[in-house]
C-alpha positions as CSV (number, residue, x, y, z in Angstrom):
1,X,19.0,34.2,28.2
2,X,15.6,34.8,26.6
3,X,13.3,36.7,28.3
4,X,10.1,34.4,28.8
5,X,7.4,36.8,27.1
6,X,10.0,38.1,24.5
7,X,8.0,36.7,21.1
8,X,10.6,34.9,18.6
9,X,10.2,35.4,15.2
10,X,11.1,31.5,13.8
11,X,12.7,31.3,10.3
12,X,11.1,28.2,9.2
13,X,8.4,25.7,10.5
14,X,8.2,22.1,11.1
15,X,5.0,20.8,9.4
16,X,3.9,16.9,10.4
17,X,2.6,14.6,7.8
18,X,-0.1,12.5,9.2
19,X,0.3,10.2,6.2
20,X,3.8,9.4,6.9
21,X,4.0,10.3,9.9
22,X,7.3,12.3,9.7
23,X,8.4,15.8,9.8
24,X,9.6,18.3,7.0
25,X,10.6,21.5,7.4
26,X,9.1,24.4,5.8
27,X,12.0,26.9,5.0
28,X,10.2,30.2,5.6
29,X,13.0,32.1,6.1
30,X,14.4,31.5,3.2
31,X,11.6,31.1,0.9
32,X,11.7,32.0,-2.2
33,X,8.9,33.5,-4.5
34,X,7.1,31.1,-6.8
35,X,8.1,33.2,-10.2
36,X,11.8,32.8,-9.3
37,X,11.5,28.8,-10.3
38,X,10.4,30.0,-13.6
39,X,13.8,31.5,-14.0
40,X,16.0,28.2,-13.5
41,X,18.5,27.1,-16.6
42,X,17.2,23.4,-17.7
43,X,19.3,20.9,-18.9
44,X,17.9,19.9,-22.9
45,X,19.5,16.6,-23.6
46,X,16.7,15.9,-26.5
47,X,18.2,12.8,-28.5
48,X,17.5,13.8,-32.6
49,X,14.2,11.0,-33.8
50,X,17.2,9.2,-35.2
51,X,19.1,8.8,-32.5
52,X,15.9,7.9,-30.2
53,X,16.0,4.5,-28.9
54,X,12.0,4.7,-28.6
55,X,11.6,6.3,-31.8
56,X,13.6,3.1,-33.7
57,X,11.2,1.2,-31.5
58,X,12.0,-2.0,-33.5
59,X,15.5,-2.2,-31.5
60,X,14.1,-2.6,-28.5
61,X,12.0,-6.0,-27.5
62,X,9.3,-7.6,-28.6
63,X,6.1,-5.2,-27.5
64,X,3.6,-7.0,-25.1
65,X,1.2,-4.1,-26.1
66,X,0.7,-1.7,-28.2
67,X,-2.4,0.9,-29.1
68,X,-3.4,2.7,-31.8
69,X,-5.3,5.6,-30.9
70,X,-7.4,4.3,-27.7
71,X,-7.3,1.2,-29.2
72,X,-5.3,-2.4,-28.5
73,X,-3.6,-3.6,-31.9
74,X,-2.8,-7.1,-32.5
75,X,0.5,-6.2,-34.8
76,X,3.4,-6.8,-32.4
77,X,4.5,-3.3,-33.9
78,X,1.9,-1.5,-35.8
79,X,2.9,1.4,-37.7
80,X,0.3,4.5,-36.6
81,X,1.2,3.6,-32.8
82,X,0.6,6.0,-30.3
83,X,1.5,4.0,-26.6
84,X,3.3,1.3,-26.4
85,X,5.3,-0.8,-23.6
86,X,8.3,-2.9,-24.1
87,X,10.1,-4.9,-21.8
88,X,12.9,-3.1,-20.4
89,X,16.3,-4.1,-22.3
90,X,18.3,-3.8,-19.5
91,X,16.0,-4.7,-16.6
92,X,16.4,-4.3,-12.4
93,X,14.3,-7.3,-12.2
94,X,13.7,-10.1,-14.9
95,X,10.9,-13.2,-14.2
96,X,11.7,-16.5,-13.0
97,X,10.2,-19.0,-11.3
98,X,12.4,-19.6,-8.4
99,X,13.5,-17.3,-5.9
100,X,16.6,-18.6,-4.3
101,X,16.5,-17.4,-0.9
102,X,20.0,-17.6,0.7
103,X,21.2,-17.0,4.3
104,X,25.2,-15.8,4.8
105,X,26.8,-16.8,7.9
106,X,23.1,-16.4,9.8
107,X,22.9,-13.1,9.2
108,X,22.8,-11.7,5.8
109,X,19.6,-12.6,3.7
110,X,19.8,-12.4,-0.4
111,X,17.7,-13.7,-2.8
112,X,16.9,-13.4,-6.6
113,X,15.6,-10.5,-7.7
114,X,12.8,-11.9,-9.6
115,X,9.8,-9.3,-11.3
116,X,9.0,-7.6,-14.1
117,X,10.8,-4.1,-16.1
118,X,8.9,-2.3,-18.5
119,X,8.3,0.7,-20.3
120,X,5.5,2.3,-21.4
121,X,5.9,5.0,-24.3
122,X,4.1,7.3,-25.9
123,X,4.9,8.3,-29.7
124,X,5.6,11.8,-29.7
125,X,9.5,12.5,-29.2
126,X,9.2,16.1,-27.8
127,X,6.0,16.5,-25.6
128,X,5.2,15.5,-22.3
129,X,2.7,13.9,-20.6
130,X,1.0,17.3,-19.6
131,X,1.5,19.1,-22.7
132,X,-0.6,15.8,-24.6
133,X,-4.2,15.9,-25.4
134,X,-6.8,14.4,-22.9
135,X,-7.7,12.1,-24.7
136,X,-3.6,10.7,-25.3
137,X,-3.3,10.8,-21.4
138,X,-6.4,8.8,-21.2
139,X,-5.0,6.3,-23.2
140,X,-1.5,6.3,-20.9
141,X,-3.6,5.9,-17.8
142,X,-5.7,2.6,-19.9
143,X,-2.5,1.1,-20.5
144,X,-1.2,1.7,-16.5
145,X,-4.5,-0.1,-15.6
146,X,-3.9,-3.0,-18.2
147,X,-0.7,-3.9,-17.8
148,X,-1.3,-3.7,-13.8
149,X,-4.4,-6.3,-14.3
150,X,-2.4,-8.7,-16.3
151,X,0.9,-8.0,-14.1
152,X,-0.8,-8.7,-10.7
153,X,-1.7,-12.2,-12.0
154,X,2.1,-13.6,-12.4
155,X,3.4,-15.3,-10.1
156,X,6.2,-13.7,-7.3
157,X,4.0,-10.1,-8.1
158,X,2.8,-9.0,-4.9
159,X,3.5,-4.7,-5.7
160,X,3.2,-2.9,-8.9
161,X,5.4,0.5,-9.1
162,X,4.5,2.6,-11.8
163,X,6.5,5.8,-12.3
164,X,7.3,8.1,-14.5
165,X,10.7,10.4,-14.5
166,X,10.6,13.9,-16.6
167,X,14.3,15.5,-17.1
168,X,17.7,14.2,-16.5
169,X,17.8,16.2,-13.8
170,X,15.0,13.5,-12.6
171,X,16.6,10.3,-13.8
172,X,15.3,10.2,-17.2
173,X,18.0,8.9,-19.0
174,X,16.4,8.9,-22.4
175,X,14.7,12.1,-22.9
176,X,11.9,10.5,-24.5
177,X,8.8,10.9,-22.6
178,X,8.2,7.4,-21.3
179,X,7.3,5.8,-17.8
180,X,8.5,2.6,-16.2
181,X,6.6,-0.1,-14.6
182,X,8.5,-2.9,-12.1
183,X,7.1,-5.7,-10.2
184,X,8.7,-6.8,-7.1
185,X,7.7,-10.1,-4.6
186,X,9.3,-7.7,-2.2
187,X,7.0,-5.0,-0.5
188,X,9.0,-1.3,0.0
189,X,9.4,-0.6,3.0
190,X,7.3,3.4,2.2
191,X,4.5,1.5,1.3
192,X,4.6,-0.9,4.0
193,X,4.6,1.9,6.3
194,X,1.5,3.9,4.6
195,X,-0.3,0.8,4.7
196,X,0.1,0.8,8.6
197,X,-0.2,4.6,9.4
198,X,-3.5,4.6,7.6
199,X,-4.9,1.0,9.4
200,X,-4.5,2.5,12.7
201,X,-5.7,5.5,12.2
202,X,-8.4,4.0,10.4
203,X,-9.5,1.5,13.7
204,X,-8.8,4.4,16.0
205,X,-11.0,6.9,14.2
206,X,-13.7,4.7,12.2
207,X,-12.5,6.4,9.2
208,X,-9.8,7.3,5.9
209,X,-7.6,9.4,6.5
210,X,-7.0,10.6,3.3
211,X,-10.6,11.0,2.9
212,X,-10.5,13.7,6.2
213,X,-7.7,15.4,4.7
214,X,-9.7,16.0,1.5
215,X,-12.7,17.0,3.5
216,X,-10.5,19.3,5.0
217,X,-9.0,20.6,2.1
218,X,-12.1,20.8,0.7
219,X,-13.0,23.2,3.2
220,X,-10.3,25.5,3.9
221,X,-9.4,25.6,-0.5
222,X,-6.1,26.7,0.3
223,X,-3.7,24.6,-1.1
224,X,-6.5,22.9,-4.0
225,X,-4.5,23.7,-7.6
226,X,-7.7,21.5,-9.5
227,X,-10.8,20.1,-9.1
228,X,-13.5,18.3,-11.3
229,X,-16.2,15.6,-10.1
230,X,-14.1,12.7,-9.8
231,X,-10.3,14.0,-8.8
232,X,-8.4,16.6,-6.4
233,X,-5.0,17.9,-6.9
234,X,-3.7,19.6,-4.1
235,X,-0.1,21.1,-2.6
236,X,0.1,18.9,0.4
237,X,0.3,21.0,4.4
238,X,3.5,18.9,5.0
239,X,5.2,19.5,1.1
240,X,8.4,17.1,0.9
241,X,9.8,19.3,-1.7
242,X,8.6,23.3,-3.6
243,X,5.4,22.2,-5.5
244,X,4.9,18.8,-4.9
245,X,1.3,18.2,-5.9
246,X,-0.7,14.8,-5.0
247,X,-3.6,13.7,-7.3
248,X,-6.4,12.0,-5.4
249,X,-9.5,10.4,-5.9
250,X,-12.1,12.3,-4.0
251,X,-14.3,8.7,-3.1
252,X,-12.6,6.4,-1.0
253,X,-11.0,4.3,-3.4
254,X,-8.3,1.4,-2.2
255,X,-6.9,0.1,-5.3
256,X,-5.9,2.1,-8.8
257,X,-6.5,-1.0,-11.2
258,X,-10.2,-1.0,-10.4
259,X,-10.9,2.3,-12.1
260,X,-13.4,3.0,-14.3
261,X,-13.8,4.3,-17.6
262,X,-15.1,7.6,-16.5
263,X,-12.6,7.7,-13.8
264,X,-9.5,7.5,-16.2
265,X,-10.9,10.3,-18.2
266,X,-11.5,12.1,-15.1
267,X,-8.1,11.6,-14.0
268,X,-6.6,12.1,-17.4
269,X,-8.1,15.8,-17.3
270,X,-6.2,16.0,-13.6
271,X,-3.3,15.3,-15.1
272,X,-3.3,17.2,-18.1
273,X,-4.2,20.3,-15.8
274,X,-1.8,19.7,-13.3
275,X,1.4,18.7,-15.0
276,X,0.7,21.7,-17.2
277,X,0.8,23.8,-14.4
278,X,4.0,22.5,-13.4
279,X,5.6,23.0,-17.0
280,X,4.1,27.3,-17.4
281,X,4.4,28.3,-13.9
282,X,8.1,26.0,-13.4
283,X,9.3,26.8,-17.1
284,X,8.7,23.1,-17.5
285,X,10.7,21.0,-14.5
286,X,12.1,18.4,-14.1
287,X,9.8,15.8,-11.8
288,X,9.0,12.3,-10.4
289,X,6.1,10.9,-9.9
290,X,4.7,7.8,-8.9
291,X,1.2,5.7,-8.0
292,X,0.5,5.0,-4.4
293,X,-1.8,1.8,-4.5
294,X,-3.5,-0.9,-1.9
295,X,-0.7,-4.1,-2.6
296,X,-1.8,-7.0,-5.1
297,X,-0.7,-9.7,-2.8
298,X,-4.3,-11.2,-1.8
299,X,-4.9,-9.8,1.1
300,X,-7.3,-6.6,1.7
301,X,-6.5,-3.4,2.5
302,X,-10.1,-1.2,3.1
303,X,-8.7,1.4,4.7
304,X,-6.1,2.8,1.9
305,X,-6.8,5.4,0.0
306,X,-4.8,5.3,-3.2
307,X,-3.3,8.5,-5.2
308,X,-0.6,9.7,-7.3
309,X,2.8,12.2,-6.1
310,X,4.3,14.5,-8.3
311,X,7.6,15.4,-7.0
312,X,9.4,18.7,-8.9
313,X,12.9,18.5,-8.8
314,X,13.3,22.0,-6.9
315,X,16.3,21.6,-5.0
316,X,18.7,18.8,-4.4
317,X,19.2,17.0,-1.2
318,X,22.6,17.6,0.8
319,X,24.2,16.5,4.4
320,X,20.8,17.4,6.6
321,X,18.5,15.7,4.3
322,X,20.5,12.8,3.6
323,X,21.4,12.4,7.4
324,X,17.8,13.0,8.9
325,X,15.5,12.1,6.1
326,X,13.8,15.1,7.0
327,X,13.3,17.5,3.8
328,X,13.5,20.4,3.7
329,X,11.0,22.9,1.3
330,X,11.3,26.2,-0.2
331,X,8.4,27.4,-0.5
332,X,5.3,27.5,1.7
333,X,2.6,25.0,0.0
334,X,-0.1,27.4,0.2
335,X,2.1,30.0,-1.8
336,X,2.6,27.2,-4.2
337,X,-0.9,26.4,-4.6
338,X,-1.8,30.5,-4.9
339,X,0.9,30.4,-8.0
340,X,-0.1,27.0,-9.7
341,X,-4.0,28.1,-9.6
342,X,-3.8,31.4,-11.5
343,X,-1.5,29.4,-14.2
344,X,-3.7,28.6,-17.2
């Protein structure tokens, strides 16, 4: 038996998200140091141009936009393209007009699985997102916002994912940098539940919380990676995985589509930053990540905050993670932070 005063030294530490409102566990005693990612074998499955599906874009669908640097072009397919989206030609949801809900036996509910699947692609074959010019990553973040505005007008849309997946080891099938956008009449059940976490914290305390943990963050500067007037990219207290990173706007801000000119440049110059960050100090990772945004479904959500999550594919999930949904980290997210700063 312990003795009562006997001090224990613990090998990890559970941190809580306030977001989520769950725990993750910070692996302490087996942490590893931040160069040691830098180390890790990749997997290169590059496609040659030929073989590119993107780069033979005229395979693929009919483009429902296309730009040609900054700019919208009214050729379906016009040759000097730099981002374009495409329907997805083999799509998780497709549009329709009816949704055919069905009940089985009273208990099991289905129904069609009506939105839209597309794909948003930039022109060069071997660099990604981060390793662009601002002023390319600009342009991605104008077509996010466009296709969201004319998305969130069809009818069954009620949330807009956008994501983008770097690496196989990520889910990028086609090694062409690229991200996907999908509509759903359907609300995920995440969301759902950031939505609440942050409306009753937001009538208990009169305020955002995401806007206290930037103030805070603000203050103690320990786990801030960038900053410029507009954006903050920091290593969350309560990291789901080794180096996630979340870009946020430093206003209170409830909905991504509403951003402004200078905003998007602001946030491509986040992005650029961070994601490069990622690629030197990680010896370019795979990653997720993915917009968190107030829902398009009409009604008003004032006390969101929305922001984006970069997830590094560090580590894969086995038996505890898939059993508890509890992650567990690596790496302490102020250590991470320390590394990713002094990367330039």
């Amino acid at each position: 038996m312990l003795k009562k005063n006997k001090k224990i030294c613990f090998p990890s530490e559970l941190r809580f998200d306030l977001a989520s409102k769950d725990w993750v566990v910070i692996a302490t005693g087996r942490a590893r140091r931040p160069e040691t990612f830098k180390t890790e074998k990749r997997q290169k499955g590059l496609l040659s141009t030929k073989d590119c599906p993107f780069c033979q874009i005229e395979t693929q669908k009919k483009p429902v936009l296309a730009l040609v640097n900054g700019k919208e072009s009214s050729d379906a397919i016009p040759k000097n393209w730099t981002t374009i989206v495409i329907p997805n030609k083999y799509p998780a949801f497709i549009p329709s007009t009816d949704l055919d809900k069905k009940i089985e036996g009273n208990l099991y509910q289905k129904m069609n699985a009506i939105g839209f699947h597309e794909v948003v692609i930039t022109r060069n074959h071997v660099k990604s997102l981060g390793e662009l010019k601002i002023g390319k990553i600009k342009e991605v973040m104008d077509v996010y916002q466009k296709r969201y505005l004319d998305l969130m007008k069809e009818r069954f849309v009620n949330n807009i994912s956008i994501f983008h997946n770097h690496g196989a080891e990520a889910g990028a099938t086609i090694s062409h940098p690229h991200s996907q956008i999908i509509t759903t009449y359907l609300t995920d059940g995440d969301m759902n539940k950031a939505l609440a976490k942050s409306e009753i914290y937001y009538k208990k305390n009169k305020k955002c919380l995401y806007c206290q943990m930037i103030s805070w963050e603000k203050k103690v500067r320990k786990r801030i990676i960038f900053e410029n007037k507009e954006f903050l990219a920091i290593c969350p207290f309560a990291s789901k995985v080794a180096f996630e990173v979340i870009i946020s706007p430093k206003k209170h801000l409830t909905s991504f589509e509403a951003i402004t000119e200078e905003e998007k440049w602001q946030l491509a110059e986040a992005f650029q930053a961070t994601l490069g960050k990622l690629y030197r100090g990680l010896n370019d990772p795979p990653y997720n990540f993915y917009l968190h945004t107030a829902l398009c479904d009409g009604k008003s959500y004032p006390h969101y905050h929305w922001h984006w999550t970069i997830l590094p594919k560090t580590s894969i999930w086995a038996g505890f993670e898939m059993g508890t949904k509890m992650e567990i980290s690596t790496i302490e997210p102020e250590k991470a932070a320390e590394y990713l700063r002094k990367q330039k």
